[in-house]
C-alpha positions in Angstrom: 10.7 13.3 -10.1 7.7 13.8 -8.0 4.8 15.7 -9.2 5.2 18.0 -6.2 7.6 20.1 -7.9 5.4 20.6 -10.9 6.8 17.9 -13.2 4.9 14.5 -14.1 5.7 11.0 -11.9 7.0 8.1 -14.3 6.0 5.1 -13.7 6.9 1.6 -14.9 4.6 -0.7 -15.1 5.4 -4.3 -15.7 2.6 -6.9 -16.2 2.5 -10.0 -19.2 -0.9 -8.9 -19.7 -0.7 -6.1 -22.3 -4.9 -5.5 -21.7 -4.1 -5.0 -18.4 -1.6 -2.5 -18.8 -3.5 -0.4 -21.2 -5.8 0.0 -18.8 -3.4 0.6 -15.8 -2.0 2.9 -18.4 -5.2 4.8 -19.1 -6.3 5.0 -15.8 -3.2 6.4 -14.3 -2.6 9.3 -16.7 -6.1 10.1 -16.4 -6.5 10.4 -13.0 -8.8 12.7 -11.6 -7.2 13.6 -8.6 -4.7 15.6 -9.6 -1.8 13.6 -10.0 0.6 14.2 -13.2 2.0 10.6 -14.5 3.2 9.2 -17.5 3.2 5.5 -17.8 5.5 2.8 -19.5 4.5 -0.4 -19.8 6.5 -3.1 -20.1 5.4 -7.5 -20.4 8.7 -9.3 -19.5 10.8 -8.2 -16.6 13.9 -8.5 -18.7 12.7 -5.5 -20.5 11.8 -3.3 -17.0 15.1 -4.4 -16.1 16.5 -3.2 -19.4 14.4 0.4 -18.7 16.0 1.1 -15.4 19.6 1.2 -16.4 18.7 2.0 -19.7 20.8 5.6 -19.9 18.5 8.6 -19.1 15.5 6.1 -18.0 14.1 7.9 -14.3 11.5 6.3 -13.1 9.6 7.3 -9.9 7.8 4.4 -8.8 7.4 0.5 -10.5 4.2 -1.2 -10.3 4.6 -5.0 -10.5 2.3 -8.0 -11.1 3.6 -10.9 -8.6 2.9 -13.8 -11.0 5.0 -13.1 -14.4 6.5 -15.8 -16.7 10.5 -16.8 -15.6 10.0 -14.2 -12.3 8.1 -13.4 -9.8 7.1 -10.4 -8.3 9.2 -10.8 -5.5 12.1 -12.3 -7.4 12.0 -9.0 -9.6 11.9 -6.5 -6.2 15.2 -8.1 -5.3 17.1 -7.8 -8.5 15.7 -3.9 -8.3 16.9 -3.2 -5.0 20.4 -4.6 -5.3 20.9 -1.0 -7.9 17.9 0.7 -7.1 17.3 0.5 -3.1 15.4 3.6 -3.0 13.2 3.3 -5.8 9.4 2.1 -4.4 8.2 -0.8 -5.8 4.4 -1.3 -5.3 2.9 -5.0 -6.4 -0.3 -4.8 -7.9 -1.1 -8.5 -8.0 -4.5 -10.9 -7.8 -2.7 -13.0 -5.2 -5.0 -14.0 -2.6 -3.1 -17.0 -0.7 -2.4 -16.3 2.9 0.9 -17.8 1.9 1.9 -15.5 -1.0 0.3 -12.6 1.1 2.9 -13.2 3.6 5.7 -13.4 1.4 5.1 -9.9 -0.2 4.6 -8.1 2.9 8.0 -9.5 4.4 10.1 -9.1 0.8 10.1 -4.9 1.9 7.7 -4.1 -1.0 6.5 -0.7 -0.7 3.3 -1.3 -1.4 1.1 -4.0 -2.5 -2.8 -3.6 -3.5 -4.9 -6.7 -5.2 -6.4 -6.5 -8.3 -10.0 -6.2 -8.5 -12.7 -5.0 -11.1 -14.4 -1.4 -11.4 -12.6 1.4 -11.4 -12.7 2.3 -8.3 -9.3 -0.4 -7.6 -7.4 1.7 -10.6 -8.2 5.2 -8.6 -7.0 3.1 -5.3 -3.7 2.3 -7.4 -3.3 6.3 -8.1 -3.5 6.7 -4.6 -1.6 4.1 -3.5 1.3 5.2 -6.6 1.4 8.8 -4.7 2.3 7.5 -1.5 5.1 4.9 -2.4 6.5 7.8 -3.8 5.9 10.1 -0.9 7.0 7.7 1.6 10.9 7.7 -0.4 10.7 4.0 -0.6 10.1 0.8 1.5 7.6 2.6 4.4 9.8 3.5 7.3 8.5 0.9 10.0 10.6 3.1 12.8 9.0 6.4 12.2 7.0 6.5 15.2 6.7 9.8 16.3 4.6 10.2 12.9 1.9 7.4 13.5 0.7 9.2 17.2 -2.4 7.9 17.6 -2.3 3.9 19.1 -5.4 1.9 19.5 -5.5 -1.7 21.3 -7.1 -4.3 19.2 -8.2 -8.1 21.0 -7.5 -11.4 20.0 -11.4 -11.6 19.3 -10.9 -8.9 16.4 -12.6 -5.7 18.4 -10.9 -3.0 20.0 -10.2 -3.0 23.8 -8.3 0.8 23.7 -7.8 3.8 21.5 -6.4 6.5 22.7 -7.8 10.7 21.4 -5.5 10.8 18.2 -6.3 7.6 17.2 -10.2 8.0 17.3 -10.1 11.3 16.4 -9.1 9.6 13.0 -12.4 7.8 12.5 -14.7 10.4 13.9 -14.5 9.2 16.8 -14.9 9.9 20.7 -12.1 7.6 22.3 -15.2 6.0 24.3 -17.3 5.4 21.2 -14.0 2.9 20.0 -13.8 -0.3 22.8 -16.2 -2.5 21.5 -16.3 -2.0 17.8 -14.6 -4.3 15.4 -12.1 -3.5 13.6 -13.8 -4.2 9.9 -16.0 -1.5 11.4 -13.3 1.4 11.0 -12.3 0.5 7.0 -14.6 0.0 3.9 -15.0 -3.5 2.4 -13.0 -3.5 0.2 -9.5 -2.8 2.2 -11.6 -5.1 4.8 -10.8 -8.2 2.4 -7.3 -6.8 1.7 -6.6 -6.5 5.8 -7.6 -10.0 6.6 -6.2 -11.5 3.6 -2.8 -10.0 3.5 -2.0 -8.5 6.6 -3.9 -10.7 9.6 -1.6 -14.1 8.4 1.3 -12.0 9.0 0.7 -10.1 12.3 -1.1 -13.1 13.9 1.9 -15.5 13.4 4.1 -12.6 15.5 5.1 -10.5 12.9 4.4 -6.8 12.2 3.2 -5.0 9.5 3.5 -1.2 7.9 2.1 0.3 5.3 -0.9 2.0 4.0 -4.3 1.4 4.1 -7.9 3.0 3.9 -9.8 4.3 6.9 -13.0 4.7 7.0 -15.0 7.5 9.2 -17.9 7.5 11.4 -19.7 10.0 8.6 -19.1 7.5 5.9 -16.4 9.0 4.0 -12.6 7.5 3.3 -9.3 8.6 4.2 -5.5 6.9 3.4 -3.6 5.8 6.3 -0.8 5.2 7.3 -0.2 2.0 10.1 1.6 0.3 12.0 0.5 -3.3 13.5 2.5 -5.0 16.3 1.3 -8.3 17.7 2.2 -7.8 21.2 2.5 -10.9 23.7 -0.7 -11.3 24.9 -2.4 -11.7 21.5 -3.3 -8.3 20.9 -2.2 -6.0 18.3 -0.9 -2.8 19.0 -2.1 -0.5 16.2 -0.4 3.4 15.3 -2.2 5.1 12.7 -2.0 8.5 11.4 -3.7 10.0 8.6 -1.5 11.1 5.4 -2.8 14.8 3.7 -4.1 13.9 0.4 -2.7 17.0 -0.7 1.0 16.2 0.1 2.8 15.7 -3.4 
């Protein structure tokens, strides 16, 4: 169960890199922010699997590499959801391909955040772990009452149209938003993420939801949660609103 009732999230964590799970590991149950998680650590998906319907085995959230030997990442999020449709599944991959991107985002993962150095990408996983978890699974593309502010974004990349909610978000006056790009509204890092994994999707006429980081005009960061529509003229149509880092 969730850490918002006072108890500590489990996580499973499957990766054939065991240095790389220690240091998911470490990182996760030593997170500063506040959030309360045990972590075990699995190399073979055949042992996740046998950790999920193992008797007495809850886990809150799985964190996945993509590229694993006799399964992939995606492969894996199937088998899960045919016993386990509600359970989040967040990939935590170094898949950079716009081709691989593309077929993460459309498998219904819950999540998905590339693997980088420093430790600034393990605190982004924490984060990223607290929301799958807080958003009861794959992210509910049809909740759009929740994601009220929209801004307008032109095949050239900068915005046309935001309306009050939606700058308000940034730091913004709606009037200070036409104009800008979008790369100007998140930090670099989710920059590289956006036009690696999300762009090949939306531009080919898909959509895309999920979470992401914003980034304000004073400089500081916020999680997100968004919604982009290609709409027929090219544009995308984007709904934002930002989450309450102290929800769960």
């Amino acid at each position: 169960m969730s850490d918002s009732s006072g108890d500590p999230i489990h996580v499973l964590h499957v990766d054939d890199d065991p240095r790389l799970c220690e240091l998911v590991e470490l990182y996760l149950e030593r997170d500063r922010s506040g959030l309360d998680c045990r972590v075990r650590t699995e190399t073979s998906t055949t042992a996740a699997f046998d950790a999920i319907h193992s008797d007495g085995a809850t886990f809150d959230c799985v964190v996945s590499d993509y590229r694993m030997p006799g399964m992939n990442g995606i492969e894996f999020l199937e088998r899960v959801r045919e016993t386990h449709p509600e359970l989040p599944v967040l990939l935590f991959s170094g898949e950079e391909t716009n081709e691989v991107a593309a077929e993460i985002i459309n498998a219904g993962v819950t999540d998905y955040l590339r693997k980088g150095y420093g430790t600034e990408q393990y605190a982004m996983l924490g984060r990223r772990v607290r929301h799958a978890i807080d958003s009861d699974g794959q992210f509910d593309a049809t909740r759009e009452t929740e994601l009220d502010g929209v801004g307008v974004v032109g095949p050239d990349g900068h915005y046309r149209d935001a309306d009050e909610s939606y700058a308000d978000c940034y730091g913004y006056d709606p009037e200070e938003i036409p104009g800008k790009h979008w790369a100007e509204l998140h930090p670099d890092e989710e920059v590289k993420h956006i036009r690696t994994h999300v762009w090949p999707v939306v531009r080919d006429g898909g959509r895309w939801s999920g979470h992401s980081e914003g980034l304000r005009a004073d400089g500081t960061t916020f999680t997100e949660s968004k919604k982009v529509t290609t709409l027929e003229d090219g544009r995308l149509r984007i709904a934002v609103s930002e989450l309450d880092e102290s929800d769960g």
